[in-house]
C-alpha positions as CSV (number, residue, x, y, z in Angstrom):
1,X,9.3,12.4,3.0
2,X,10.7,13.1,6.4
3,X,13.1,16.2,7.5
4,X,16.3,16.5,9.5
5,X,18.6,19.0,10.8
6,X,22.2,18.2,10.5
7,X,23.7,18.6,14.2
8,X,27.5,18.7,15.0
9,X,30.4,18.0,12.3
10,X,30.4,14.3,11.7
11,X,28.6,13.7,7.7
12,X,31.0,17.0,7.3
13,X,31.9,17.6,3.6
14,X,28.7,16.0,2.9
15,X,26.7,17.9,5.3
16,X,27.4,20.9,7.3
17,X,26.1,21.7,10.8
18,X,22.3,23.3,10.3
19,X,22.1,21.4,7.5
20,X,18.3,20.0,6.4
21,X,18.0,17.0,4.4
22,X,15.0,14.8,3.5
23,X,14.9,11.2,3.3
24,X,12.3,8.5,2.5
25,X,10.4,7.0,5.6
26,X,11.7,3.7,5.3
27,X,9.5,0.8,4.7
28,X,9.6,-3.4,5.2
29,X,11.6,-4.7,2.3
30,X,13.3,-1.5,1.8
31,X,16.6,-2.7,-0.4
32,X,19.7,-0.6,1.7
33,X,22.8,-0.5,-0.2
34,X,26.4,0.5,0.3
35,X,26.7,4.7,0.4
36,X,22.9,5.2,1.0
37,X,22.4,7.4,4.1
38,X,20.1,6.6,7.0
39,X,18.9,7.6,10.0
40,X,18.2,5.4,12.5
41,X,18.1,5.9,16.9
42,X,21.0,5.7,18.9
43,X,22.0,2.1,19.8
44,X,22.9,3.6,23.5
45,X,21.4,7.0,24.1
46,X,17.7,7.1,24.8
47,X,15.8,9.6,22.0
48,X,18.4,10.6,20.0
49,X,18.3,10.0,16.1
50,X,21.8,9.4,14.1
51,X,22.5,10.0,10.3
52,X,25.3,8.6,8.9
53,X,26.2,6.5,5.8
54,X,26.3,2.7,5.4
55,X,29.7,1.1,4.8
56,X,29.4,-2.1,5.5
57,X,26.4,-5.2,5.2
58,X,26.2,-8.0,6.2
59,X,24.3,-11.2,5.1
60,X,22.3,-11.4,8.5
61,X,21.1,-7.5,8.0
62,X,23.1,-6.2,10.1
63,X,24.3,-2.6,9.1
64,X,27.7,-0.9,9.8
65,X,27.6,2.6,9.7
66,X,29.9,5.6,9.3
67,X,29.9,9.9,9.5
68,X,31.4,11.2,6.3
69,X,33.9,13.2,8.5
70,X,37.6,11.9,8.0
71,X,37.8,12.7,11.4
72,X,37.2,9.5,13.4
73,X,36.9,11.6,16.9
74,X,34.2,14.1,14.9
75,X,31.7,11.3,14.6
76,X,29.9,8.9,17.0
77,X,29.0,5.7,14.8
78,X,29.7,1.9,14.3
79,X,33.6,2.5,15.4
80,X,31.8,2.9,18.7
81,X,28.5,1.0,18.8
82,X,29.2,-1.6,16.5
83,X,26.8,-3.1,13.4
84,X,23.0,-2.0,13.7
85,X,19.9,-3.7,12.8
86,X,18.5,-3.1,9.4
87,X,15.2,-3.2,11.2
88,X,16.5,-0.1,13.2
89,X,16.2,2.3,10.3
90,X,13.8,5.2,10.7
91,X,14.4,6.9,6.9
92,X,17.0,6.3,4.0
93,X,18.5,8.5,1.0
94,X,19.4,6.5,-1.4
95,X,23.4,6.9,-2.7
96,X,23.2,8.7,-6.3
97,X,25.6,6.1,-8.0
């Protein structure tokens, strides 16, 4: 089980700013579904881990991934970096459906 701080507005209702949520180190073959929230590193910053909550898969793995915020300016996610790599994935909560 690993630990983050929630920094900034952008899983806002979900998650507030100084928010601490734990997720499952991910692991190879780890099933990621619709709604489940991971964190992963930033596509184009150096060192600095995202969370946000997958919207979108597609069949080559490839992950799209969105802040909670309605907000589109309040979160820096797919809408700006594009699809990730499932193999990008540090942790994962899985969606309570």
């Amino acid at each position: 089980i690993l630990s983050f701080v929630i920094r900034g507005c952008s899983m806002s209702p979900t998650y507030i700013d100084g928010d601490t949520i734990t997720l499952q180190k991910i692991h190879p073959g780890q099933s990621v579904d619709v709604s489940d929230i991971v964190v992963f590193m930033h596509p184009l910053k150096k060192d600095i881990k995202l969370i946000k909550r997958v919207t979108k898969i597609r069949c080559d793995s490839k992950l799209f991934v969105e802040g909670d915020n309605p907000d589109v300016l309040s979160t820096d996610d797919s809408h700006n970096f594009g699809y990730i790599n499932k193999s990008d994935l540090v942790a994962i909560k899985k969606s309570q459906k």
